[in-house]
Structure formats: C-alpha cells, structure tokens
mmJSON file of the N, C-alpha and C atoms, coordinates in Angstrom:
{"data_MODEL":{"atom_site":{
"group_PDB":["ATOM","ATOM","ATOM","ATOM","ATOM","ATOM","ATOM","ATOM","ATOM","ATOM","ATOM","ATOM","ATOM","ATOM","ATOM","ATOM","ATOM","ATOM","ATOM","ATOM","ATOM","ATOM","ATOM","ATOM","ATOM","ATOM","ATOM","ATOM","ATOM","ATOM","ATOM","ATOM","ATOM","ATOM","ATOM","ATOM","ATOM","ATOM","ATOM","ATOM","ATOM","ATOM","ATOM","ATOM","ATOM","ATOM","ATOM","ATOM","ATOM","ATOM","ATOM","ATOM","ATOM","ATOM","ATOM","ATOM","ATOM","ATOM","ATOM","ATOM","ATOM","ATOM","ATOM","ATOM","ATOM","ATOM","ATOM","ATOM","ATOM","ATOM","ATOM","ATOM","ATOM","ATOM","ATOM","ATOM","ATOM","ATOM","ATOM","ATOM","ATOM","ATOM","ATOM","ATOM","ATOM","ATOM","ATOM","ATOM","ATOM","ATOM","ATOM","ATOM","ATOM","ATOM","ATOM","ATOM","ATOM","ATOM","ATOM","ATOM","ATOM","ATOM","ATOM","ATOM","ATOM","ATOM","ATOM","ATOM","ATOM","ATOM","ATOM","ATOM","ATOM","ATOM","ATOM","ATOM","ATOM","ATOM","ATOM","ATOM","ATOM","ATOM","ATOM","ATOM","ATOM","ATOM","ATOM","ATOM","ATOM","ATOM","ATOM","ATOM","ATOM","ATOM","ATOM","ATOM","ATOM","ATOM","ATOM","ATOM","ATOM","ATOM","ATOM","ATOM","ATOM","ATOM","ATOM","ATOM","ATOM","ATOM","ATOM","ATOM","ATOM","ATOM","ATOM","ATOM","ATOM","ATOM","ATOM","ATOM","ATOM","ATOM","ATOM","ATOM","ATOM","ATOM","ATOM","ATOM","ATOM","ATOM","ATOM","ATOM","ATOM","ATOM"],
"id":[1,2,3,4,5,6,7,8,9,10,11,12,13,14,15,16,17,18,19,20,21,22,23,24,25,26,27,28,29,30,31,32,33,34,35,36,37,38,39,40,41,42,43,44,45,46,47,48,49,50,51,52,53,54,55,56,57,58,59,60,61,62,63,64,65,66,67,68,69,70,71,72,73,74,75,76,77,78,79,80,81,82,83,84,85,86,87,88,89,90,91,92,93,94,95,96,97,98,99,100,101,102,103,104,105,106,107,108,109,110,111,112,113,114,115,116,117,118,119,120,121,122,123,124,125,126,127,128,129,130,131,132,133,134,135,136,137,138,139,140,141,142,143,144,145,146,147,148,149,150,151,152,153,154,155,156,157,158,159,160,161,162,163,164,165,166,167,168,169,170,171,172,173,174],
"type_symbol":["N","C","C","N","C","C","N","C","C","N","C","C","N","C","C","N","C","C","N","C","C","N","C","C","N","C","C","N","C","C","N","C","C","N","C","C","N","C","C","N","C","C","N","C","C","N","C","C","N","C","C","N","C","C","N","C","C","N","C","C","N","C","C","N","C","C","N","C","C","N","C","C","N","C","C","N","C","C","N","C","C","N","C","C","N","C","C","N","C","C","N","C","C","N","C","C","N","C","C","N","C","C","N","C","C","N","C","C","N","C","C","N","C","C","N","C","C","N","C","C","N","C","C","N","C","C","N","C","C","N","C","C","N","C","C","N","C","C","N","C","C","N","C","C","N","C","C","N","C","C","N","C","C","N","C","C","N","C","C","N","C","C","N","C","C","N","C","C","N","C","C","N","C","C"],
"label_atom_id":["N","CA","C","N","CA","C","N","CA","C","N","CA","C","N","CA","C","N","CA","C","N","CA","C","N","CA","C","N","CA","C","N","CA","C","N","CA","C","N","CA","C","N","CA","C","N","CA","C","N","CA","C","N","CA","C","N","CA","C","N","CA","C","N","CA","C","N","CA","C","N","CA","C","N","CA","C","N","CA","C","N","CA","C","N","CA","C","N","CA","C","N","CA","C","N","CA","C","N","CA","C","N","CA","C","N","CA","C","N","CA","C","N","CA","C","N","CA","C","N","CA","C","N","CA","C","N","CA","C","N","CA","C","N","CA","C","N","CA","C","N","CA","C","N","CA","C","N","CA","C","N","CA","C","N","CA","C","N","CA","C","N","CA","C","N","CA","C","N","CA","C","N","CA","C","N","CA","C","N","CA","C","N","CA","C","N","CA","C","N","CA","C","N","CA","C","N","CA","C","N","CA","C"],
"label_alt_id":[null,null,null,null,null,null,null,null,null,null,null,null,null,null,null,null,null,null,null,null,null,null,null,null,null,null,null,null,null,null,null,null,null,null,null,null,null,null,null,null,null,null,null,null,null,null,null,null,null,null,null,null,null,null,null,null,null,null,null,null,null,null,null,null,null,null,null,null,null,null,null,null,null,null,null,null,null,null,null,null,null,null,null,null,null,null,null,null,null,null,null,null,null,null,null,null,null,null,null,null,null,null,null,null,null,null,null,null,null,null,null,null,null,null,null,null,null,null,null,null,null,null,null,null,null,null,null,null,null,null,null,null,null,null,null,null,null,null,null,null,null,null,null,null,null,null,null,null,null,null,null,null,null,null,null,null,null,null,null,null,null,null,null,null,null,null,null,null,null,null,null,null,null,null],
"label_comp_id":["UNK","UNK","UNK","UNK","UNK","UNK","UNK","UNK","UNK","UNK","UNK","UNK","UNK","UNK","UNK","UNK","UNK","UNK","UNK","UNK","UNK","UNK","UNK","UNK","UNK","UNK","UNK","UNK","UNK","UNK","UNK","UNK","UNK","UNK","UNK","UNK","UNK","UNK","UNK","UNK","UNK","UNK","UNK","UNK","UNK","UNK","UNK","UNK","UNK","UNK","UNK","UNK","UNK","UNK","UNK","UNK","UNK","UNK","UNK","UNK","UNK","UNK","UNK","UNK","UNK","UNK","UNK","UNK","UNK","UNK","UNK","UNK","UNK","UNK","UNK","UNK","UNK","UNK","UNK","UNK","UNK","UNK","UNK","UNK","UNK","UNK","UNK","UNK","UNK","UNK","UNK","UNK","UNK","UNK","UNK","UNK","UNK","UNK","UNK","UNK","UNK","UNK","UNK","UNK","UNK","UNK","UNK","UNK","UNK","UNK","UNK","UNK","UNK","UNK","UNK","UNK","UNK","UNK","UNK","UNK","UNK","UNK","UNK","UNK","UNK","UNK","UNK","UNK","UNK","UNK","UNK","UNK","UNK","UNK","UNK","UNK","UNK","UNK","UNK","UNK","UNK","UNK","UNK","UNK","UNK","UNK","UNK","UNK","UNK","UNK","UNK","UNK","UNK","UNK","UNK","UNK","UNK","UNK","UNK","UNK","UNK","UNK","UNK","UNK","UNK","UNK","UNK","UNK","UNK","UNK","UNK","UNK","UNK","UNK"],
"label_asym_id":["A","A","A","A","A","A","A","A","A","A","A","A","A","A","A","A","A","A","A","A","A","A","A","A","A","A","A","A","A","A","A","A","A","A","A","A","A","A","A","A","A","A","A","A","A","A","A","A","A","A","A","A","A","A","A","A","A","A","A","A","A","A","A","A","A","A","A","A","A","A","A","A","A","A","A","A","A","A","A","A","A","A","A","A","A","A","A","A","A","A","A","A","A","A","A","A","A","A","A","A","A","A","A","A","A","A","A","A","A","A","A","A","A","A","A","A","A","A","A","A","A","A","A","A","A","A","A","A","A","A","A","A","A","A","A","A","A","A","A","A","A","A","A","A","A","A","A","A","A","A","A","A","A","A","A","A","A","A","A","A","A","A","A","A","A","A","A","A","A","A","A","A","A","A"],
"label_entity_id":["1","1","1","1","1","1","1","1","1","1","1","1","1","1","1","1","1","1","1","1","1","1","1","1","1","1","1","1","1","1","1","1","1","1","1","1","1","1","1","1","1","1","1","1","1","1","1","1","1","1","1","1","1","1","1","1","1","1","1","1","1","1","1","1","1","1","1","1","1","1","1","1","1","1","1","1","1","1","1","1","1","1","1","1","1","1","1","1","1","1","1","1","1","1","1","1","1","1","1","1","1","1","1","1","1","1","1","1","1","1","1","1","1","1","1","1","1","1","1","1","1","1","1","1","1","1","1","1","1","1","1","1","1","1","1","1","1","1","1","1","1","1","1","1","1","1","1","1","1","1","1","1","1","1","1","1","1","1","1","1","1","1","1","1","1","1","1","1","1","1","1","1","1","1"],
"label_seq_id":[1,1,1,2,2,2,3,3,3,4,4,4,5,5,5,6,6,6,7,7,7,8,8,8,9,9,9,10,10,10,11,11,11,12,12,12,13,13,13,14,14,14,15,15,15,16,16,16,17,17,17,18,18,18,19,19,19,20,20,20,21,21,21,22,22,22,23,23,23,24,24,24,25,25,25,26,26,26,27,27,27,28,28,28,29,29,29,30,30,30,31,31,31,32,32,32,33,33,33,34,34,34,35,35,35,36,36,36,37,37,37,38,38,38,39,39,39,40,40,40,41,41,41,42,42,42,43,43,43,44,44,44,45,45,45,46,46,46,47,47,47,48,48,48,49,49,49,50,50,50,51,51,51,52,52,52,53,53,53,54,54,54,55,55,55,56,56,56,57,57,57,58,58,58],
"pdbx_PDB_ins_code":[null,null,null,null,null,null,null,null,null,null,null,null,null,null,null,null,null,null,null,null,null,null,null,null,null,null,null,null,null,null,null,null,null,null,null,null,null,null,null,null,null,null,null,null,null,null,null,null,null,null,null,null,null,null,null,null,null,null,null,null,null,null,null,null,null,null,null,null,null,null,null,null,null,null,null,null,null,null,null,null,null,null,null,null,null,null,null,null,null,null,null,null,null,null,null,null,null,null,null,null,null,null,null,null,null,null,null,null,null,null,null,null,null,null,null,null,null,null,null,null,null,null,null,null,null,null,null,null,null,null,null,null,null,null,null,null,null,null,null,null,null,null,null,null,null,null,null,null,null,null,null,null,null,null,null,null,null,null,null,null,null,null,null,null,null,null,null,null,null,null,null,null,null,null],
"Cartn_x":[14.567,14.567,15.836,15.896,16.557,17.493,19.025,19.317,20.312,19.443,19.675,20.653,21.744,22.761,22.621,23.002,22.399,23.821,23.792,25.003,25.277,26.54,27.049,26.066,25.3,24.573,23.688,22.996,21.839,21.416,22.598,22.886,22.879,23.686,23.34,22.003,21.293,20.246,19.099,19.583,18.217,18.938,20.39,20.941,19.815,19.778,19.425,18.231,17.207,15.823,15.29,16.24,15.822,16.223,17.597,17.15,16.201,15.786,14.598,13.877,13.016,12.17,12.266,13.213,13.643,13.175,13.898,13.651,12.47,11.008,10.152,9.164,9.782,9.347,9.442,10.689,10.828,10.196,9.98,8.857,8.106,7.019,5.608,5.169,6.255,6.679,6.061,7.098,7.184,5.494,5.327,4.227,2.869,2.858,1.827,1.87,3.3,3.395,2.655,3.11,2.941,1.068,0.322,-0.962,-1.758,-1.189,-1.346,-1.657,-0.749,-0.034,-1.266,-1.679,-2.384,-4.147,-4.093,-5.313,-5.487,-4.727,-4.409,-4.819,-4.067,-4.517,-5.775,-6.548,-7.522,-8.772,-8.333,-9.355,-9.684,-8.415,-8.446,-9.193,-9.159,-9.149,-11.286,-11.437,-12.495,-13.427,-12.787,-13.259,-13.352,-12.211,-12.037,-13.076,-13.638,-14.968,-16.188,-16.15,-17.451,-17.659,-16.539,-16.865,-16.917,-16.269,-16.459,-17.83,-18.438,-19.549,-20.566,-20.422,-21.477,-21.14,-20.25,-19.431,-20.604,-21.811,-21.998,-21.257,-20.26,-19.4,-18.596,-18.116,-17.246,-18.247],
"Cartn_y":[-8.303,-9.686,-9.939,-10.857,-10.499,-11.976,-11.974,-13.242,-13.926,-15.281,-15.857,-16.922,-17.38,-18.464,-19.597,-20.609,-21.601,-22.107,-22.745,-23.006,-24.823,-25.092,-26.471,-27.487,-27.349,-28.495,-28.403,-26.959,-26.76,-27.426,-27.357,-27.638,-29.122,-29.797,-31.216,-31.681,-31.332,-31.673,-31.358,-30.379,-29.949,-30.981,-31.645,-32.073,-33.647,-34.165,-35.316,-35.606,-33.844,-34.262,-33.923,-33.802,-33.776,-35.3,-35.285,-37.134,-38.341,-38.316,-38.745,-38.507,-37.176,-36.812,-37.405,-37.316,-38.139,-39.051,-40.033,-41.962,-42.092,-41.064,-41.146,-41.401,-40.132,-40.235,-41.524,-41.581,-42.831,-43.951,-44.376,-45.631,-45.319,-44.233,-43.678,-44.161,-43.628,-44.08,-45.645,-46.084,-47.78,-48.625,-47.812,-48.326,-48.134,-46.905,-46.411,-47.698,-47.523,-48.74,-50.466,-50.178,-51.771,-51.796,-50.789,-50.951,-50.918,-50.089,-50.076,-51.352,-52.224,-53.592,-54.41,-54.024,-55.181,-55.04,-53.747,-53.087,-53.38,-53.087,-54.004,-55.052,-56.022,-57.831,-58.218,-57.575,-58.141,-57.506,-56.534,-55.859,-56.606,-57.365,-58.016,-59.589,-59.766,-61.081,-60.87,-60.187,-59.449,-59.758,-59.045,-58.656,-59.876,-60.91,-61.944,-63.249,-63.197,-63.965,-63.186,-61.91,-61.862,-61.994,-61.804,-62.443,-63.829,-64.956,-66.488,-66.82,-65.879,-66.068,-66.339,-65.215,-64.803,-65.964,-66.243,-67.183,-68.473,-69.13,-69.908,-70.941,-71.078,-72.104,-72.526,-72.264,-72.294,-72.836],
"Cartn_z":[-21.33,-20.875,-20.064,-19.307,-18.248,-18.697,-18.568,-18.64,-17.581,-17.509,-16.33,-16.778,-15.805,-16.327,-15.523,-15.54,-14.923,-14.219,-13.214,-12.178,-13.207,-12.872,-13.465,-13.296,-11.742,-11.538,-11.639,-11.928,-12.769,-14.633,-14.529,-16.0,-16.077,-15.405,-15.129,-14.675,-14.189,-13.736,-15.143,-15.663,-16.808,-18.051,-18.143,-18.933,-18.459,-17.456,-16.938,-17.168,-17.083,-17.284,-18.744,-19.691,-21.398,-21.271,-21.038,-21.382,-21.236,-19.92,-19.543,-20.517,-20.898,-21.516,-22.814,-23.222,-24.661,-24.998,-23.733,-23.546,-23.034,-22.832,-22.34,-23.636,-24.572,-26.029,-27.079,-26.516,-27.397,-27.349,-25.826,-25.279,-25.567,-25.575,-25.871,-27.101,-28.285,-29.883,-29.871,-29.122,-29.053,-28.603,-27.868,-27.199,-27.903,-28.693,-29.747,-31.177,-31.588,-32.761,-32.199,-30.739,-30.836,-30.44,-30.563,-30.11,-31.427,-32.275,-33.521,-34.196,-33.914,-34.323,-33.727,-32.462,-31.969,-32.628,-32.716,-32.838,-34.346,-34.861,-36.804,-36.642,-36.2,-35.548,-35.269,-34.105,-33.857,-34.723,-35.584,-36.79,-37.922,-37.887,-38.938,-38.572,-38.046,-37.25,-37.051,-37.228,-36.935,-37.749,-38.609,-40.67,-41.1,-40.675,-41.59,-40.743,-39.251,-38.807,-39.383,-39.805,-40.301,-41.258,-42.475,-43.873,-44.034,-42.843,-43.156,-42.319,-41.5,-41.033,-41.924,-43.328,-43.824,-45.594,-45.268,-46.86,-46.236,-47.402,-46.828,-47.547,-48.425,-48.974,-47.334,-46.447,-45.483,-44.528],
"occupancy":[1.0,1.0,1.0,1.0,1.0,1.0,1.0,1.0,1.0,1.0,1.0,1.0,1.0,1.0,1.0,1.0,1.0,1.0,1.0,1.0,1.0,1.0,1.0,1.0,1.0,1.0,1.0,1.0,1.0,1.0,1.0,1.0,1.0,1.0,1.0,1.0,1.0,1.0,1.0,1.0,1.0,1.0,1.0,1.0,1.0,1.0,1.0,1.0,1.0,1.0,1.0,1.0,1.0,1.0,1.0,1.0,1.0,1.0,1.0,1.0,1.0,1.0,1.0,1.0,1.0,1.0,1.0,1.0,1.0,1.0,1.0,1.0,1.0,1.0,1.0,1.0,1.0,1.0,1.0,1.0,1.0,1.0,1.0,1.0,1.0,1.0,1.0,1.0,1.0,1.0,1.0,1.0,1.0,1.0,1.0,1.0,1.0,1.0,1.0,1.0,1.0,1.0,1.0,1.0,1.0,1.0,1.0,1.0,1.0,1.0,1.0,1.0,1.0,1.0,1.0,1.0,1.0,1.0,1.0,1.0,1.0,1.0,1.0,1.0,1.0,1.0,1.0,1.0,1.0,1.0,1.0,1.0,1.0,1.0,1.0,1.0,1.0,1.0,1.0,1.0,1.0,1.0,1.0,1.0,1.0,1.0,1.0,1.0,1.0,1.0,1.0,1.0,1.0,1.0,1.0,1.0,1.0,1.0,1.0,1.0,1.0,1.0,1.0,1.0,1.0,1.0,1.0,1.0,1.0,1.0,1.0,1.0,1.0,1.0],
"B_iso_or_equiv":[0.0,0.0,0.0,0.0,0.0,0.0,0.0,0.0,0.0,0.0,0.0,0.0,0.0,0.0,0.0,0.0,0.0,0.0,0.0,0.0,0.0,0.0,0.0,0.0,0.0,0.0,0.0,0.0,0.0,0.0,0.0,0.0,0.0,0.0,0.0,0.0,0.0,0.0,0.0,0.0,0.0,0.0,0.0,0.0,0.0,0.0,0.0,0.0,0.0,0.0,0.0,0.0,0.0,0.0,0.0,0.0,0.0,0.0,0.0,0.0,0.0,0.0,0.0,0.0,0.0,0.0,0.0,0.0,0.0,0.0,0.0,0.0,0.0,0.0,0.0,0.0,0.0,0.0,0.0,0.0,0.0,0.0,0.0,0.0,0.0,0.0,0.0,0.0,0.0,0.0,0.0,0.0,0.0,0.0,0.0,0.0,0.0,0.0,0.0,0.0,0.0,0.0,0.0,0.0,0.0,0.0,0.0,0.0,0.0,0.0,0.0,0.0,0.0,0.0,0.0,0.0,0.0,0.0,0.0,0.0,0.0,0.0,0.0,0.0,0.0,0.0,0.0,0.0,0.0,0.0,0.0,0.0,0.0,0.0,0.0,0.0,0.0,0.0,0.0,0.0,0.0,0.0,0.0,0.0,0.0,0.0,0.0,0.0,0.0,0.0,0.0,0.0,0.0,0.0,0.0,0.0,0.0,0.0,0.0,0.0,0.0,0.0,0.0,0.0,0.0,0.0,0.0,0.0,0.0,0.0,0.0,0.0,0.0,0.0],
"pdbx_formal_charge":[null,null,null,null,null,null,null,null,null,null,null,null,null,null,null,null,null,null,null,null,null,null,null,null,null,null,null,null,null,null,null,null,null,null,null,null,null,null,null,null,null,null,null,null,null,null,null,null,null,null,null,null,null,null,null,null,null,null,null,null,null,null,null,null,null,null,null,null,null,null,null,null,null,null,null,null,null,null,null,null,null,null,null,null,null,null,null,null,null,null,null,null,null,null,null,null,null,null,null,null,null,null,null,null,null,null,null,null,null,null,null,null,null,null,null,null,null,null,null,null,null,null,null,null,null,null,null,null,null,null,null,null,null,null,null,null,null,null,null,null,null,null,null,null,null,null,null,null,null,null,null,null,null,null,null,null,null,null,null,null,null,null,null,null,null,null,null,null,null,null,null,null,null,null],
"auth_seq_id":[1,1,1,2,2,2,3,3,3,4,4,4,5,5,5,6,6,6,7,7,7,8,8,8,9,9,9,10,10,10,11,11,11,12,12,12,13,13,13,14,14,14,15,15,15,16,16,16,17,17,17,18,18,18,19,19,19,20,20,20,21,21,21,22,22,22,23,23,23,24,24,24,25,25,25,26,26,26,27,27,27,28,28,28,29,29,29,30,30,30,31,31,31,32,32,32,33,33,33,34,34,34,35,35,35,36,36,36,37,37,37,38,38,38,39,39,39,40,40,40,41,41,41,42,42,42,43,43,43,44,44,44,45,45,45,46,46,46,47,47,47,48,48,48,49,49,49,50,50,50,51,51,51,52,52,52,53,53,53,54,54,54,55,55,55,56,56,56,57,57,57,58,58,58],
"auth_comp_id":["UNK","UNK","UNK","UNK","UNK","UNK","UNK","UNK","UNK","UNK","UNK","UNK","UNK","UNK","UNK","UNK","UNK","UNK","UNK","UNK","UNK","UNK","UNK","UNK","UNK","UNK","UNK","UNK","UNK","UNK","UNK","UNK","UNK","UNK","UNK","UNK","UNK","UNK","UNK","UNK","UNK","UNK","UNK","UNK","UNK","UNK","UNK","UNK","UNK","UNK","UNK","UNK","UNK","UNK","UNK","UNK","UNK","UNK","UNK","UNK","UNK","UNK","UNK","UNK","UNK","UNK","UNK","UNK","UNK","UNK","UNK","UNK","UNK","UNK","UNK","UNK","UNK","UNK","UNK","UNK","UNK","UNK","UNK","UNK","UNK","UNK","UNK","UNK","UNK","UNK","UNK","UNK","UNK","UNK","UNK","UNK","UNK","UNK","UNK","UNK","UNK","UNK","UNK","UNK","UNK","UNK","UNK","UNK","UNK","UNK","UNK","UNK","UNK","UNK","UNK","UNK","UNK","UNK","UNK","UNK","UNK","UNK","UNK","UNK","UNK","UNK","UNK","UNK","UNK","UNK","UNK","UNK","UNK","UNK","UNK","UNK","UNK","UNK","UNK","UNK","UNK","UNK","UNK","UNK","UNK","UNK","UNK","UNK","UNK","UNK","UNK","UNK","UNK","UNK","UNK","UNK","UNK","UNK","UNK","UNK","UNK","UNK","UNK","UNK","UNK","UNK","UNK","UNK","UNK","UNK","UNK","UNK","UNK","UNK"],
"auth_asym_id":["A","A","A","A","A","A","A","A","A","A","A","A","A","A","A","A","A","A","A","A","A","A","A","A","A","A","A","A","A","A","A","A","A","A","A","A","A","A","A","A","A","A","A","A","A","A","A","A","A","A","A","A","A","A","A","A","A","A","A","A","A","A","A","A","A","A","A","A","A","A","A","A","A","A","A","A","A","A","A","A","A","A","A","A","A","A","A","A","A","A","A","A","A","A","A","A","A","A","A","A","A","A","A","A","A","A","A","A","A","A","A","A","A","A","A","A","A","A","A","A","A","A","A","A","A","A","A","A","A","A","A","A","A","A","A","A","A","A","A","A","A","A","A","A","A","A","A","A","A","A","A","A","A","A","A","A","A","A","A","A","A","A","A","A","A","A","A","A","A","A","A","A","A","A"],
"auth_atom_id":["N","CA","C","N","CA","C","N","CA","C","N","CA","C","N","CA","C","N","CA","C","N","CA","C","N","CA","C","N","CA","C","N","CA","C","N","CA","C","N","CA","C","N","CA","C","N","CA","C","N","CA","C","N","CA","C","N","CA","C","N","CA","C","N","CA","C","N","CA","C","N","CA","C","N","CA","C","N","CA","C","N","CA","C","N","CA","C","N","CA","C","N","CA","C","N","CA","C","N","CA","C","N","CA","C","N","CA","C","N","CA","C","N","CA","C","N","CA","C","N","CA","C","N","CA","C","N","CA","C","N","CA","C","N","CA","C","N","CA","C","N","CA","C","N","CA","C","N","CA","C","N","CA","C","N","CA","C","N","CA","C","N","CA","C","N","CA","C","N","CA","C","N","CA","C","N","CA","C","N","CA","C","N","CA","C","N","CA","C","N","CA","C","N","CA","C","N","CA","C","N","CA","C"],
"pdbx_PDB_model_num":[1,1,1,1,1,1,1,1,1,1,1,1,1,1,1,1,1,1,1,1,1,1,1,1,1,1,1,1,1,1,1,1,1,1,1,1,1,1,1,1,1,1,1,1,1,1,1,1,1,1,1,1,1,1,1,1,1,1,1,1,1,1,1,1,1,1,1,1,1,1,1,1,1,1,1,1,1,1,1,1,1,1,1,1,1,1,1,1,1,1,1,1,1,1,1,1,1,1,1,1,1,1,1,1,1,1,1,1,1,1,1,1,1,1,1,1,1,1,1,1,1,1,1,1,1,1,1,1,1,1,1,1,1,1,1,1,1,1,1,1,1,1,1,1,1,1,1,1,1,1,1,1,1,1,1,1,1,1,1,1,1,1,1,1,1,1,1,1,1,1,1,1,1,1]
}}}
C-alpha cells in the first residue's frame, strides 16, 4: 500500500470538508426529530377525531 501525505492545504481543505459534513449531520438529526414531532402531532390529532367521532356521548 502505497502512502500518500497530504500537502497543508490539502489538509485544510479535507479539515473544512469533515466539518461541513458534521454540521450537515447534525441538521439532518435536527430535521428528522422535528418531523418526528410533527408526524407524532398530527397522529395524534388523528386518533383523537376518530375516537370523538365514534364517542356518541360527545
């Protein structure tokens, strides 16, 4: 295997694009929880018109 070294600004540049990648992860994270959240919400919201649909006390 052959080993290759990477020049300073190589290194900066692959340093620049893990970070990105990181903070890309992290929004993704963020963005998954908050669909979760919404997708929880309107499930519920859901469940709870078809059981007062069917309540004929209500």
């Amino acid at each position: 295997m052959t080993n290759l070294s990477l020049s300073p600004q190589q290194q900066a540049k692959l340093a620049e694009a893990l970070e990105i990648a990181l903070l890309a992860e992290e929004k993704a994270k963020q963005m998954s929880e908050l669909s979760t959240e919404i997708a929880n919400k309107y499930q519920k919201r859901l469940y709870e018109s078809v059981h007062s649909a069917s309540d004929p006390s209500k």
